[in-house]
N, C-alpha and C positions, 0 to 999 in steps of 0.2 A: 546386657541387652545392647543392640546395637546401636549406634545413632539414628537412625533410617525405620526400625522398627519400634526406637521411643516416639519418632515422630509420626507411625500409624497409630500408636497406642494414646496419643493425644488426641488424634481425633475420633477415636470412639469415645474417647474419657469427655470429649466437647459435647458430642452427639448423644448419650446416656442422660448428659445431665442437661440437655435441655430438654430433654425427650421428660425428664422429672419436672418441667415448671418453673426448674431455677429462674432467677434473671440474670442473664447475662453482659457484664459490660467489657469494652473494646477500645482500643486507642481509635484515635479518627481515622478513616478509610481516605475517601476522596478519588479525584479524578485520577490520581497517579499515587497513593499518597507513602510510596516507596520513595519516592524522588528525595534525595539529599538527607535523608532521616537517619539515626542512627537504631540500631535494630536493638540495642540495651534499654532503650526505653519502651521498648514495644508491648503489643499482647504476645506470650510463646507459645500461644494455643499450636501454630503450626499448622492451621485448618485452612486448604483454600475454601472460598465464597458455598456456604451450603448449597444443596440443593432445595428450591422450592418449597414450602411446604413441611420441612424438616423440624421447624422449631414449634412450639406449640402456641404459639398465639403471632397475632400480627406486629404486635410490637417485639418479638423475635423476630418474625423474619426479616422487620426492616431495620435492623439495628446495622450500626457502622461496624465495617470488617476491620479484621487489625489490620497493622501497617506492615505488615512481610508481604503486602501480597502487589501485582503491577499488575494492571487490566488494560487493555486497548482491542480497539476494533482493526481487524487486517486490514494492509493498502497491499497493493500494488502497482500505483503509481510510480514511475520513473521521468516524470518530466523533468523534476528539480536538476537531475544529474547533466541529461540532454543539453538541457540551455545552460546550466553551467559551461557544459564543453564548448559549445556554440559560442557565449559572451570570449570565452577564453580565447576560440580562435580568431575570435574580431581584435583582438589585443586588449581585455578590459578584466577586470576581475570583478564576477559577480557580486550581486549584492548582497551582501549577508545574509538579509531577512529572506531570498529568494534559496539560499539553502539549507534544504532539508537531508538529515541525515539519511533517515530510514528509504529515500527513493535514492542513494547513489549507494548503499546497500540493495537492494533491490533491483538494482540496474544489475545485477551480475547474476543468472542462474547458477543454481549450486546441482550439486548431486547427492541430497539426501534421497533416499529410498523411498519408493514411491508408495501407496494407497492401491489394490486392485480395483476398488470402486468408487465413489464418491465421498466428498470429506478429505481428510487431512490423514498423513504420516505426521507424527512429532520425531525430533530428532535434537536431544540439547547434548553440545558439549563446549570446550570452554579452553582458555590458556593461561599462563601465569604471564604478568608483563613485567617491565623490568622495574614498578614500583612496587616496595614489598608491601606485602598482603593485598594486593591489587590482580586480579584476573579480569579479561574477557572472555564473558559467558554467550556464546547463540543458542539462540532458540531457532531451529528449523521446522519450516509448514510447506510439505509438499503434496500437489494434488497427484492423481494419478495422468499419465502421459495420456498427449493425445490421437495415438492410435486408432484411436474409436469415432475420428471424427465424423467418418459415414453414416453413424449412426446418431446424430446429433438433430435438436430435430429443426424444421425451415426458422429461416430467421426474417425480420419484417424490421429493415432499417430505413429509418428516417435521418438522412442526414441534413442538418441545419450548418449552411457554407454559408460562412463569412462574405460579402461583394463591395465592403466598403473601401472607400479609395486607399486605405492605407496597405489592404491586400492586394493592390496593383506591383508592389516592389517584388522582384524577382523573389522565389524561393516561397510564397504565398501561393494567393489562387492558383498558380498557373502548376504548382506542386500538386496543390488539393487534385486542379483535374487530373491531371497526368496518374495519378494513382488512384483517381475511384475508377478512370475508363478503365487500367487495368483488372481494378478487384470486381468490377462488372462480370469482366470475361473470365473470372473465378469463382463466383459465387455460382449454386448451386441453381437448377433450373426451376426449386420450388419455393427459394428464397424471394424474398419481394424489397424492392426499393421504390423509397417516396424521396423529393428532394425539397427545400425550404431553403429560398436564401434572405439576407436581409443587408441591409444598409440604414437607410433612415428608416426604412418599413419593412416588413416581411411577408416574403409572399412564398403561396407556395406555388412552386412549378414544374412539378410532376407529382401526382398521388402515389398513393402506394401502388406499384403494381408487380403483379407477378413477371419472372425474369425470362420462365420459357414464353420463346415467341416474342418477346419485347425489348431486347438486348440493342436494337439499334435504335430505339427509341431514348432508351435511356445514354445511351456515345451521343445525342443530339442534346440532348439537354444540358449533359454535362458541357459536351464543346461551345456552348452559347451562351455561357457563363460569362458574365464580364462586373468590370466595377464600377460604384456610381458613388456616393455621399458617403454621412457620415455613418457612423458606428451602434444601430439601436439591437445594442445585444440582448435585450427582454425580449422586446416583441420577437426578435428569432428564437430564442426557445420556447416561450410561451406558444407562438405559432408551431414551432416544430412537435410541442409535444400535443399540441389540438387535431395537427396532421395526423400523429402517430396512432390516436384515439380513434379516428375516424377511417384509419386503415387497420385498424388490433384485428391479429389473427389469433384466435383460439390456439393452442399448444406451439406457437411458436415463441421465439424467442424474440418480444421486442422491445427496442433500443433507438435513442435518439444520439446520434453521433453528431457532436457538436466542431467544425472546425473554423478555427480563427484564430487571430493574434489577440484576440478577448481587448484590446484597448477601447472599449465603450466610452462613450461621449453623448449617448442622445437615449431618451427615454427613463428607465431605470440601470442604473448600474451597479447596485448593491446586491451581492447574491443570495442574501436572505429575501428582499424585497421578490426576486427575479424565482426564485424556489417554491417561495409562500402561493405565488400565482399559479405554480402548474403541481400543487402541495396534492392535490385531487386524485389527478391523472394519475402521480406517483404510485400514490398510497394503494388507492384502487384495482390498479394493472399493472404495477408492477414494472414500470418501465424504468429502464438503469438509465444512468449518459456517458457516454464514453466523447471525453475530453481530448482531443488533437490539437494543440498549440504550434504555433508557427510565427517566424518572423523573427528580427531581432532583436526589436523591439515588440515584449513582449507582456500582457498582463498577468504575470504569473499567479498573482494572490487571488486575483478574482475568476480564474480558470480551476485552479486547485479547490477553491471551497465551492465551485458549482459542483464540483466532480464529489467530492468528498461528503456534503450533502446531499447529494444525489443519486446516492447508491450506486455511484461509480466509481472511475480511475482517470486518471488522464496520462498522456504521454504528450512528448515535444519531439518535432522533426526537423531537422534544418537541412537536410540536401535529402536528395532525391532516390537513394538506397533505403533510407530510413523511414520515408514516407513510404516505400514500396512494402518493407517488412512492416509497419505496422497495419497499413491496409490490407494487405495480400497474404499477411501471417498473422500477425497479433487479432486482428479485429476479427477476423473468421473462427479463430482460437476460443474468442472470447464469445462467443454466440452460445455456445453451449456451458452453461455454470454448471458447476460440482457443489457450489456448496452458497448457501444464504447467510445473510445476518451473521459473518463468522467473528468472532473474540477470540484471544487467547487469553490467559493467565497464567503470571508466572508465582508460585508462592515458594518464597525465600525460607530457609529453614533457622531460626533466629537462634537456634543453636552452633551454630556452624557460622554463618553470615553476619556480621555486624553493618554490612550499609551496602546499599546498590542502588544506579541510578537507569533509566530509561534511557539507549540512545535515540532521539528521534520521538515522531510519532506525538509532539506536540499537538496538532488536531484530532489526534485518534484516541488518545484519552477516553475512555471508560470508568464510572466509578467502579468501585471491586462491586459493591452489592448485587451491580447489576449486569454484573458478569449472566447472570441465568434468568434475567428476565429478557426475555427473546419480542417485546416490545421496542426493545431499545435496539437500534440501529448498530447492524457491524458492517462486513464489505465482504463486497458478493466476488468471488474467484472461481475460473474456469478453470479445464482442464490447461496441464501444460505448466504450472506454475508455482515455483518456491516462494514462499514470503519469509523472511530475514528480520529476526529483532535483536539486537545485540545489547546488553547492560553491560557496564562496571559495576564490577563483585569484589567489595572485599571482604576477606577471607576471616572470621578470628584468629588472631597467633596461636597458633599449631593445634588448631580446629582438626577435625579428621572426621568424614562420614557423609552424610544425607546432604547435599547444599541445595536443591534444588525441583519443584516436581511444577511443570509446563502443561496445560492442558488446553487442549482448542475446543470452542465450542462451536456447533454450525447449524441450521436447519436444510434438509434434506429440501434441494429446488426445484422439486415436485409435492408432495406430500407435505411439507412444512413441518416436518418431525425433527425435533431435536439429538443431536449425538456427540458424543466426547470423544476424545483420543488425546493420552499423556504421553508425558515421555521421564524420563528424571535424570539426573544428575548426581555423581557423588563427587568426592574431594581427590579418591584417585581415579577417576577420570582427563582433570585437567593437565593437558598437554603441560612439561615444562616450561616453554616460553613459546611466544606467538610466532617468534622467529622460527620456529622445530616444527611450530604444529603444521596439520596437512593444510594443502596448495588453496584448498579454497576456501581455510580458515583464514589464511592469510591475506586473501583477497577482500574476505567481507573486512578485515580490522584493518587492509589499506583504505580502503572506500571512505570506512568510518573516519581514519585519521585525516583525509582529504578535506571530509565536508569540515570536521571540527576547524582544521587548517584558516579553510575559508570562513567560516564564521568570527571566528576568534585570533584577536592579536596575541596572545599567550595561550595553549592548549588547556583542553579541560580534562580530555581522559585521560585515561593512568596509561605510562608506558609513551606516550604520545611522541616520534621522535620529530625533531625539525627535519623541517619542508626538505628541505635537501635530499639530507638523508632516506627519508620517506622517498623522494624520486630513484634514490641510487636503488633502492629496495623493490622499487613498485618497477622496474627495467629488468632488474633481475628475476623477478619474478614472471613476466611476460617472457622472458628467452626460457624459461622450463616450462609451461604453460602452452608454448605456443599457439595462442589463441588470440584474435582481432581483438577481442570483447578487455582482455584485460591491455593490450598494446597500447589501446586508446587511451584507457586511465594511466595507463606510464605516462605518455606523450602529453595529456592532460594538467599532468600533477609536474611535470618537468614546465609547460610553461607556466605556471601559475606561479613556479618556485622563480624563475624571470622575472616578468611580473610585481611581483613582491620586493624583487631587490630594487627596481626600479620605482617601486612605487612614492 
């Protein structure tokens, strides 16, 4: 029997016998609880997370999953990467705690194959690195393209703009305007804009209103925009999302789009505090935040968990191309979602696998249990969009077979219906080395070695080469590539490799 078909025949041998009344017990699950574990002590059941309902009393269903399995909720956040490159080109090298792995993965679309409708492609495959028994494993989550945008339906955005005096420094407010007048003169005639600004207070100073017919109303509003005190970034969201209530359009898509340098100084500034107050509106209507960060100084921690608790994402702009594609492309992109509440799960085959770690995705964290309870919060992605999670896999010595089976889970952002889509993984699948494997596997495990770079005085992943190195690699790579998107991460990782020596 094969490896791959002992490890189907595990989980019906699981699901039989609880289906009998056995009791079942499990190593501890947890919010990652693949992270750093060795897979010999594990359960080999081999089962990812049941479905619902499966086991025959409640105390099955709520038991702890073994530990082959890694659950998180999707991002698509990419700020962390942005203001990396930003701090970089001010001459400084970011803060460690400011980088996250999985958004400078993230920052790079791939080309896994796409989904015709809503929901997710899976797509895993993997490389061997130059530590032995060491691979990197991806897992790919692609929505379908967005061709169909005409068919998307109006959107009702409320944007909450930053007017505190710190947003007076070039590349702030005077960004914000210059790229909502343009995505004015883009957005759709049945779309509607409300606008919210704040400083010490917030006020709102345009309702929502529809766009046919009012398009120089709203080029006034914005142009009159100016800045006054300090920083009370509650009362602007909490106002923005009162705004947004008070303009909710039945079947459209509404979103409070939040832009600032988030460094709060007045009011509440705890994003739990600032969440719990507009907990209502959320819950109720369904309203996401899409996070826009600006400046050089920058509040990254308390930008990323409004966005992240919020059923949103955020992105970081520092010049005025960037600001134009996220307003004028990304944010119009994102009006129409593909997919709700989405999770992935990756369950490791402990026959084949002895250990693997999560890169990233430290706030995204999922316990496995609750991989299928669709109470629990994932991340909401439109069309247009790959999500990237990358593990170190090691391998057992001359292991051969099943290593891996990836599954997304998502509710339908219409109807609120649940749906799955897998993908798997075997042992010859993976590419010989990351160096051989294809162009944009090598780009997610440059990314990854970048941010680790940045985090850590000594590397953590397997394979991981010095900074140098990694620039000489990440150059070459960009002249076969020939693309802006990966030029930048050359240019990026060569000066941080500066940087470094000077440091």
């Amino acid at each position: 029997m094969k490896p791959y078909e002992r490890y189907r025949t595990r989980r019906l041998l699981l699901a039989l016998t609880a289906a009998g009344g056995l009791l079942l017990t499990a190593c501890s699950g947890g919010a990652d609880s693949g992270e750093g574990s060795n897979a010999a002590d594990r359960d080999t059941s081999g089962l990812p997370a049941p479905a619902r309902g499966q086991g025959t009393s409640e105390q099955e269903d709520r038991r702890e999953e073994p530990d082959h399995l890694s659950t998180f909720a999707l991002d698509v956040d990419t700020a962390s990467y942005d203001y990396a490159r930003r701090t970089l080109a001010d001459g400084r090298l970011p803060d460690p705690s400011t980088v996250r792995p999985e958004e400078f993965v993230n920052s790079f679309r791939q080309d896994y194959e796409r989904p015709d409708g809503d929901g997710f492609s899976v797509t895993v495959d993997g490389a061997r690195t130059d530590d032995e028994d060491w691979s990197l494993v991806r897992v790919g989550l692609a929505t379908r393209g967005t061709e169909r945008t005409g068919e998307r339906p109006p959107a009702a955005l409320t944007f909450v703009i930053d007017v505190s005096g710190s947003m007076a420094e070039p590349g702030r407010l005077d960004l914000a305007q210059e790229s909502l007048s343009v995505m004015t003169d883009r957005l759709r005639d049945d779309d509607s804009v409300a606008i919210v600004t704040f400083s010490d207070e917030a006020e709102t100073v345009l309702p929502m209103t529809r766009l046919d017919g009012n398009r120089d109303e709203v080029h006034d509003v914005i142009s009159e925009l100016g800045t006054r005190d300090s920083t009370n970034l509650g009362a602007g969201v909490e106002t923005g999302y009162e705004t947004a209530v008070e303009g909710l359009r039945e079947g459209a898509t509404n979103r409070v789009v939040l832009v600032s340098d988030a460094l709060a100084n007045t009011g509440d500034t705890d994003a739990d505090t600032i969440l719990e107050r507009i907990s209502g509106e959320r819950r109720e209507h369904g309203i996401t935040l899409f996070g826009v960060g600006v400046g050089s100084d920058y509040g990254d921690a308390l930008m990323e968990r409004l966005a992240d608790k919020g059923d949103g994402h955020t992105v970081y702009v520092a010049d005025e191309d960037e600001a134009r594609k996220v307003f004028c492309e990304e944010l119009p992109r994102n009006i129409d979602l593909t997919a709700r509440d989405a999770k992935a799960q990756v369950a490791f085959d402990p026959e084949t696998v002895e250990e693997f770690r999560l890169v990233g995705y430290d706030n995204r964290r999922v316990a496995d249990e609750d991989f299928r309870d669709d109470r629990v919060d994932g991340g909401e992605v439109g069309p247009g969009h790959t999500v990237t999670a990358l593990y170190a896999v090691r391998v057992r010595p001359g292991a051969e077979g099943h290593l891996a089976t990836a599954t997304a889970r998502w509710l339908d952002p219409d109807t609120r219906d649940p749906h799955e889509e897998t993908g798997d993984l075997e042992s010859d699948d993976l590419d010989d080395s990351v160096h051989s494997a294809n162009r944009s596997f090598q780009v997610t495990a440059t990314a990854a070695y970048f941010a680790d770079a940045l985090r850590h005085d000594e590397p953590l992943l397997p394979g991981a080469p010095k900074l140098g190195e990694l620039a000489e690699h990440a150059d070459e790579l960009a002249d076969h590539r020939e693309d802006g998107e990966t030029r930048r991460l050359a240019e990026a990782i060569a000066t941080a490799t500066r940087l470094k020596r000077t440091d």
